[in-house]
C-alpha positions as CSV (number, residue, x, y, z in Angstrom):
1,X,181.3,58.1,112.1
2,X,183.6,60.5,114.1
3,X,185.1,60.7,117.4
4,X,184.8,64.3,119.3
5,X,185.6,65.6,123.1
6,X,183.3,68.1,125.0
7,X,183.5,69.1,128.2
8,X,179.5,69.1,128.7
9,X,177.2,67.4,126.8
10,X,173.8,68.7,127.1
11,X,171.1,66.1,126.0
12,X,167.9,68.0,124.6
13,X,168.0,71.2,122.6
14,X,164.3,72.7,124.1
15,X,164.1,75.4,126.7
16,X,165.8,73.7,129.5
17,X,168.6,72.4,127.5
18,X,169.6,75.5,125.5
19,X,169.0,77.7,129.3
20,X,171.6,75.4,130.8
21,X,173.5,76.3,127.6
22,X,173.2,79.8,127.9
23,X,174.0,80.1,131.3
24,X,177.3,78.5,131.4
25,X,178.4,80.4,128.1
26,X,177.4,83.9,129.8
27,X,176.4,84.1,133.2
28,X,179.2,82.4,134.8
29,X,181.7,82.4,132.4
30,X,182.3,79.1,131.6
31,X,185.1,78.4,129.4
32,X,185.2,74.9,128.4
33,X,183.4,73.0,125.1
34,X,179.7,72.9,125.5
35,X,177.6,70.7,123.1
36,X,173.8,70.3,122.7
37,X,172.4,67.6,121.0
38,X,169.0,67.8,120.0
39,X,166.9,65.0,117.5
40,X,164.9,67.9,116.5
41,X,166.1,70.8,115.5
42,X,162.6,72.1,113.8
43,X,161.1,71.7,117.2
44,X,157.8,70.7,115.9
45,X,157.2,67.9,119.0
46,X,159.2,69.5,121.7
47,X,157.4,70.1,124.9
48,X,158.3,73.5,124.9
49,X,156.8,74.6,121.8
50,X,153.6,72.7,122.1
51,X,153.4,73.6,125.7
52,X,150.5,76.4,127.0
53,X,153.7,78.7,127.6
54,X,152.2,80.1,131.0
55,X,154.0,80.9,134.1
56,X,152.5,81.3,137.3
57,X,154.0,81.9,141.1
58,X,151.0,80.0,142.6
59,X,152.5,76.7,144.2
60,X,152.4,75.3,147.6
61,X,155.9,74.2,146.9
62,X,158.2,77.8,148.5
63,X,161.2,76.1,145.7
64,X,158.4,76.0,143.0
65,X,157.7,79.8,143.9
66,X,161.0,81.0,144.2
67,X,162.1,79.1,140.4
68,X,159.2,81.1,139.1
69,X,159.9,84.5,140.4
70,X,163.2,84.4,139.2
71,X,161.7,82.9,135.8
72,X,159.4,86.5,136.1
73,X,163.1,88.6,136.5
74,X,164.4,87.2,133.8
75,X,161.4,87.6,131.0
76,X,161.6,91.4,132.9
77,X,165.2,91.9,132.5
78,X,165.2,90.1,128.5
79,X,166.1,93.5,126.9
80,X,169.2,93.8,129.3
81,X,170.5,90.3,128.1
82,X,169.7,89.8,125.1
83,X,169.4,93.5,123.1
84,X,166.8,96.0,122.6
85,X,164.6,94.0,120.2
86,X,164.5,91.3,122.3
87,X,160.2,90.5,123.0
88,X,158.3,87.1,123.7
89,X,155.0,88.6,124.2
90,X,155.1,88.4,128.1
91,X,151.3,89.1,129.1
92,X,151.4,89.5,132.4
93,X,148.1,88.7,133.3
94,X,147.3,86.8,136.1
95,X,146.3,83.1,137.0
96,X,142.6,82.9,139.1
97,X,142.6,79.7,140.7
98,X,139.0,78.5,142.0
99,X,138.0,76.4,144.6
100,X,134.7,74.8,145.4
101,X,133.9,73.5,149.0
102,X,136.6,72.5,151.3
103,X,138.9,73.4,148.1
104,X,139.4,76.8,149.8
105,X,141.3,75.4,152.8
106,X,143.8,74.3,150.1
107,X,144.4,77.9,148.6
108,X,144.3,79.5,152.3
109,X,147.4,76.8,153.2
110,X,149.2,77.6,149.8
111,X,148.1,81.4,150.1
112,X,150.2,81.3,153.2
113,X,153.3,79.6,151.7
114,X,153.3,82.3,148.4
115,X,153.0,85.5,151.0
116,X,156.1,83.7,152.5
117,X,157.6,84.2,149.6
118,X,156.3,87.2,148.5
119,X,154.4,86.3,145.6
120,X,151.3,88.7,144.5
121,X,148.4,86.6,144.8
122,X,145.4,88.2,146.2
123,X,142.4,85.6,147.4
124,X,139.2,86.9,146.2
125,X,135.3,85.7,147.5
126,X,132.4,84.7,145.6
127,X,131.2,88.4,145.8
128,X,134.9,89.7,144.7
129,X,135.3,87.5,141.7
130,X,131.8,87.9,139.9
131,X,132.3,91.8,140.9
132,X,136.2,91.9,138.8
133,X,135.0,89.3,136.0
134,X,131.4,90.1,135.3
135,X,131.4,87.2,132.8
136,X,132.6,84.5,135.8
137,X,130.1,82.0,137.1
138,X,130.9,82.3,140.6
139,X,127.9,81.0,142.2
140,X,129.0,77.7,143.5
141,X,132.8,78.6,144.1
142,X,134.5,79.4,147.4
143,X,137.0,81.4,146.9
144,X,139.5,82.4,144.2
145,X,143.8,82.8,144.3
146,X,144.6,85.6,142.0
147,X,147.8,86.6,140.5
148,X,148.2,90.2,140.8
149,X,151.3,90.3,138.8
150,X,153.8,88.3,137.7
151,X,152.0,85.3,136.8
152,X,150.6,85.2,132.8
153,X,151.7,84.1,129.1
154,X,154.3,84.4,126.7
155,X,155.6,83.4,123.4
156,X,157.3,80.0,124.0
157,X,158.9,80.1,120.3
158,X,160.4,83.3,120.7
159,X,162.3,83.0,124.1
160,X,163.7,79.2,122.7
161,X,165.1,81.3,120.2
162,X,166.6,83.7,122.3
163,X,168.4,81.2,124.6
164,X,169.3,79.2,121.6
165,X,171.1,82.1,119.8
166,X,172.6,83.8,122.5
167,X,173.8,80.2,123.5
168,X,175.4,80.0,119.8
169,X,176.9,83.1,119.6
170,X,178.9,82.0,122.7
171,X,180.5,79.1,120.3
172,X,177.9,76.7,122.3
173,X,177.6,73.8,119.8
174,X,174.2,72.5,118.6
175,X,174.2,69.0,117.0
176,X,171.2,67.2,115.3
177,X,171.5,63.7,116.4
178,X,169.8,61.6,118.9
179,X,171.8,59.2,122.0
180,X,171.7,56.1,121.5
181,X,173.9,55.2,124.1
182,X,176.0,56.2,127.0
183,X,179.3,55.2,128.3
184,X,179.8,54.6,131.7
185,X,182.8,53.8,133.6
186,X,181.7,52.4,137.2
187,X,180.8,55.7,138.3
188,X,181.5,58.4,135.8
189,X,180.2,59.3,132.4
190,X,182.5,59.0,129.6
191,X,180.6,59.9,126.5
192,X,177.9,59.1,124.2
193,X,177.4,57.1,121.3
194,X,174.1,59.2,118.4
195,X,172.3,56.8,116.4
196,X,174.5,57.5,112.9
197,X,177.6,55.9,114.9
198,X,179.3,59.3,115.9
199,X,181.0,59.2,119.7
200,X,181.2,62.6,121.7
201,X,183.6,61.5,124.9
202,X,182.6,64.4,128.0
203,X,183.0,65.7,130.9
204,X,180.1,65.9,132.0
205,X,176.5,65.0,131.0
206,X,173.0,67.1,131.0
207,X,169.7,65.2,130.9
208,X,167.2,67.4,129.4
209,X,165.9,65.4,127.0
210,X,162.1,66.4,128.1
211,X,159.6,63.6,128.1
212,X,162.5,61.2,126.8
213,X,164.7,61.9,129.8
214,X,163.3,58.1,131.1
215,X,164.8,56.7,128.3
216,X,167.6,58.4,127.8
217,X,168.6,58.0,131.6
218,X,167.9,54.1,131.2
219,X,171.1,54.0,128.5
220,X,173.3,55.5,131.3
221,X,171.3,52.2,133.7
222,X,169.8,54.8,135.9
223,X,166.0,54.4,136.8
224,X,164.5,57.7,136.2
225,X,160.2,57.8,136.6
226,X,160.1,60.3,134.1
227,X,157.8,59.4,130.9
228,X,155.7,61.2,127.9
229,X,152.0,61.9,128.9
230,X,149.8,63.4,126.4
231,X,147.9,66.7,126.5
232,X,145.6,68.2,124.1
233,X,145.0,72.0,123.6
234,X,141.8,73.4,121.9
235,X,141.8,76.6,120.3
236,X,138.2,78.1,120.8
237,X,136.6,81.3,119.7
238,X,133.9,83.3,121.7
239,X,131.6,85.8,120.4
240,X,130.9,87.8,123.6
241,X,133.6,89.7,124.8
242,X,135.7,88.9,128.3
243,X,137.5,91.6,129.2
244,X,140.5,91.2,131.4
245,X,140.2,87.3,131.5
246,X,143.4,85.4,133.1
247,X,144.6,81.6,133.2
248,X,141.9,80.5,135.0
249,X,141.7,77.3,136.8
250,X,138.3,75.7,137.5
251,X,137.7,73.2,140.4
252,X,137.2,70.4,137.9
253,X,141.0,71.2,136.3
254,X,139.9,72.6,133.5
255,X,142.0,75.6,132.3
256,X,141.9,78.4,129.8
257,X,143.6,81.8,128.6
258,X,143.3,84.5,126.0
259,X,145.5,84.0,123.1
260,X,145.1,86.9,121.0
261,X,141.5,87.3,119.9
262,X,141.1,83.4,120.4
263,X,141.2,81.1,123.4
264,X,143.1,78.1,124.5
265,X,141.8,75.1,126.7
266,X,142.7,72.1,127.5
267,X,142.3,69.4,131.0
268,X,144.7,67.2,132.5
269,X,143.5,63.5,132.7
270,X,142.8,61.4,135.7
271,X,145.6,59.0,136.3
272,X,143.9,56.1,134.9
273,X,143.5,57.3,131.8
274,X,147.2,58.9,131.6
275,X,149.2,56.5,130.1
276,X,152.2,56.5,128.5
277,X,152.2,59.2,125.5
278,X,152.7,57.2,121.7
279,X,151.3,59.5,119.6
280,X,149.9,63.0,119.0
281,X,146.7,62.3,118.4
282,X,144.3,65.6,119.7
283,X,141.1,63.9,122.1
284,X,138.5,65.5,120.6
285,X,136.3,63.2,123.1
286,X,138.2,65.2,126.3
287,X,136.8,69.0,124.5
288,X,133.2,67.5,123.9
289,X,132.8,65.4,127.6
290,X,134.8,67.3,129.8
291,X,136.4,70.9,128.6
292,X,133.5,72.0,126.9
293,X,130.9,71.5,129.7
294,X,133.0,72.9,132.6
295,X,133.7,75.9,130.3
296,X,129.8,76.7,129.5
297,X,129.2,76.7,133.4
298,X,131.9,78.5,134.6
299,X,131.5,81.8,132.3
300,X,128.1,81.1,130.6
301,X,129.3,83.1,127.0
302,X,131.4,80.2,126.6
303,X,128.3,77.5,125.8
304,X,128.4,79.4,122.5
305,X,131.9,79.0,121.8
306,X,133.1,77.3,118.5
307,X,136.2,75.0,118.0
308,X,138.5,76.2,115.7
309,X,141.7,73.7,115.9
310,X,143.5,71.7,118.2
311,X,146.8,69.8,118.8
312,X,148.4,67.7,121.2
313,X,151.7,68.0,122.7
314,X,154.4,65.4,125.4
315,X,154.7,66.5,129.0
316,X,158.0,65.2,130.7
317,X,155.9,63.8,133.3
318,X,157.2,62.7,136.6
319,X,155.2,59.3,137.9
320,X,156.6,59.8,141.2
321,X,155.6,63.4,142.2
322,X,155.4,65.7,139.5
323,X,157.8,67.5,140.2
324,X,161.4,68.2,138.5
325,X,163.9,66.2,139.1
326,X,167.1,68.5,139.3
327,X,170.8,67.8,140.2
328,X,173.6,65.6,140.1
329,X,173.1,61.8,140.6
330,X,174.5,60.9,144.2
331,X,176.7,57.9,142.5
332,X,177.2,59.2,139.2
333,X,178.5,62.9,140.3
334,X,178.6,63.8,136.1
335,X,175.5,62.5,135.6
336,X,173.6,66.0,135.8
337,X,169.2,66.2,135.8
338,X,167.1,68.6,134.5
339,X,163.7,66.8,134.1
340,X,160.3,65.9,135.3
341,X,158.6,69.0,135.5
342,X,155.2,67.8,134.7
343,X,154.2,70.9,132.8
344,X,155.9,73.6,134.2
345,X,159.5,73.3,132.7
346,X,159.0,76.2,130.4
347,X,157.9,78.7,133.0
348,X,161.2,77.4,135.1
349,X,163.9,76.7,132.4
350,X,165.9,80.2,133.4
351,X,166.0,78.6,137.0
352,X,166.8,75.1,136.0
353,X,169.5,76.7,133.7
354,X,170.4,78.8,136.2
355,X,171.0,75.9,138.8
356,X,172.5,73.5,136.5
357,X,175.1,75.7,135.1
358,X,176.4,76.2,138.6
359,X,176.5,72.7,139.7
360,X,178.7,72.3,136.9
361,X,181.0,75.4,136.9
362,X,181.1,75.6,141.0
363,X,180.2,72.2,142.4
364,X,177.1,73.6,144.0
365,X,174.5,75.2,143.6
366,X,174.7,79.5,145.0
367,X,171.8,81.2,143.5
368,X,168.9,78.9,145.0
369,X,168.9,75.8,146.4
370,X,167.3,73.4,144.8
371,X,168.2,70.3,147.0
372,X,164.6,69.3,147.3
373,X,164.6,68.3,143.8
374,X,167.6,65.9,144.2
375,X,167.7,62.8,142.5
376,X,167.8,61.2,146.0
377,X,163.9,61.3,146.4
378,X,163.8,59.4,143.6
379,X,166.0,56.5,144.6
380,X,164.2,56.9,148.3
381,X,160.7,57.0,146.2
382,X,160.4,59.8,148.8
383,X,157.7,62.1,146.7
384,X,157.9,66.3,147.1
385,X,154.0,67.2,146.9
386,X,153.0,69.9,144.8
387,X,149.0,70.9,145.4
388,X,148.8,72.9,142.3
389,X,149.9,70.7,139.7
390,X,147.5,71.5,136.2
């Protein structure tokens, strides 16, 4: 056992963690001790690296939007930070959201919010969409929201790495342990305690644990709606070719991109059967009843399709709204969140690093304001809807 000081403790090691890392140690020149503590440092169960590693501008949400453009920048500008080699794969192309019946008014209402905010989404007909993707069903759909640009997939492994090393090389300290507990002196963090006995006092403390953030918020006695929820990705191959494919979205929920010369798929479950993730079991059932059957109507080359593998990852899912909880708690001013973000915390760590790192260097946040996401919803069980949650 040992006793150490840090000026912030950042709980969770994954994308968000090591972003909040990174941006103290560089963008805003942060001088004091930074520590990450992360219970697994191979990364194998982490949200981030089992994640579909997507990002998209298409919310109804203008914060959601704006978190994701600057997400875009940064993947743009990755050379400029972090050297010429620098590459996580960034295919930039597209999401095609679909709507069936009165579906479209949905994606006319959150077309209107993204042209606010000058996102690059297009909305396509019937006609449109069967004349761009020649493979697409489009027969019973009413309209389409497509991503012109800056929406698509990247290499989720690689850009962890990035943030992680760069972070590093900027003496930011990365420790395998996990919290056990958390001091708390009436309203201020003091420290915390990892399960081998070992006590870091701080300054300040970053929740980022992921879908753990519940729990680790719960040692600190704050209530935090945030819980693992299971999703399963199947990795399918297609014989017939289609070209130009992007995330697509079909009305039922069920998604799917290129990856390489394979495909990945998956569906998020309805509420009732979402409980509380325990395990990392894949639901084959979910492929065969659900995934499968939306797929073969939507593009008809897919009803040949053959399974090749599957896993299943955590999502940091927020019961309360799905959204990320970010900020400082309103009577615990070191207590700092980054969680909740329901499946799109990869596609808006730079953001959340971004936004964190300044509430701690400057008191407030400069670059965007992200008061929506405050933890005082929470307490008010005041939700923030998101439409396009997948």
């Amino acid at each position: 056992m040992s006793a150490q000081t840090c000026d912030v403790v950042i709980v969770g090691g994954a994308a968000v963690g090591s972003s909040v890392a990174y941006f103290l140690t560089h963008d805003l020149g942060f001088t004091g001790s930074v520590a990450v503590i992360e219970r697994d440092p191979t990364y194998a169960q982490c949200a981030t690296t089992l994640s579909a590693a997507s990002i998209r501008q298409q919310f109804s949400t203008p914060e959601n939007i704006r978190m994701s453009r600057f997400g875009v920048a940064f993947f743009r500008d990755l050379k400029a930070r972090f050297g010429a080699d620098a590459d996580i794969a960034f295919r930039e192309r597209g999401y095609l959201l679909m709507a069936a019946g009165s579906g479209a008014g949905t994606l006319h209402a959150n077309h209107r919010v993204q042209g606010a905010e000058h996102a690059d989404i297009v909305l396509l007909d019937p006609g449109a969409m069967a004349a761009r993707f020649t493979w697409l069903n489009a027969a019973d759909l009413t309209l389409g929201a497509f991503g012109q640009s800056g929406e698509g997939w990247f290499d989720a492994h690689s850009l962890l790495t990035l943030l992680r090393t760069a972070a590093r090389n900027k003496d930011a300290r990365y420790i395998h342990g996990e919290v056990a507990g958390i001091s708390r002196d009436r309203n201020r963090i003091t420290g915390v305690t990892l399960a081998n006995g070992d006590h870091i006092a701080c300054g300040a403390l970053v929740n980022a644990a992921g879908p753990q953030a519940g729990d680790v918020a719960a040692l600190a006695g704050i209530a935090l709606p945030v819980e693992p929820r299971k999703r399963s990705v199947f990795v399918i191959a297609c014989r017939t070719p289609l070209p130009g494919m992007p995330l697509m979205v079909d009305p039922t929920g069920v998604w799917i991109r290129p990856e390489g010369e394979m495909y990945i798929c998956g569906v998020s479950p309805p509420e009732e059967e979402d409980p509380r993730a325990t395990d990392f079991e894949v639901d084959y059932a979910q492929f065969d009843e659900v995934v499968w059957p939306a797929l073969a109507h939507r593009v008809p080359a897919l009803e040949a399709l053959r399974l090749q593998r599957a896993w299943a990852g955590h999502y940091d899912y927020n019961t309360l709204d799905q959204n990320a909880v970010i900020g400082r708690h309103p009577e615990i001013p070191n207590f700092v969140f980054a969680n909740g973000f329901s499946g799109h915390g990869l596609q808006q760590s730079p953001a959340t690093g971004r936004a964190v790192a300044e509430l701690i260097a400057h008191g407030k946040f400069i670059s965007l304001d992200l008061t929506i996401f405050g933890y005082e919803r929470v307490a008010a069980k005041r939700p923030v809807r998101e439409l396009n949650v997948i």
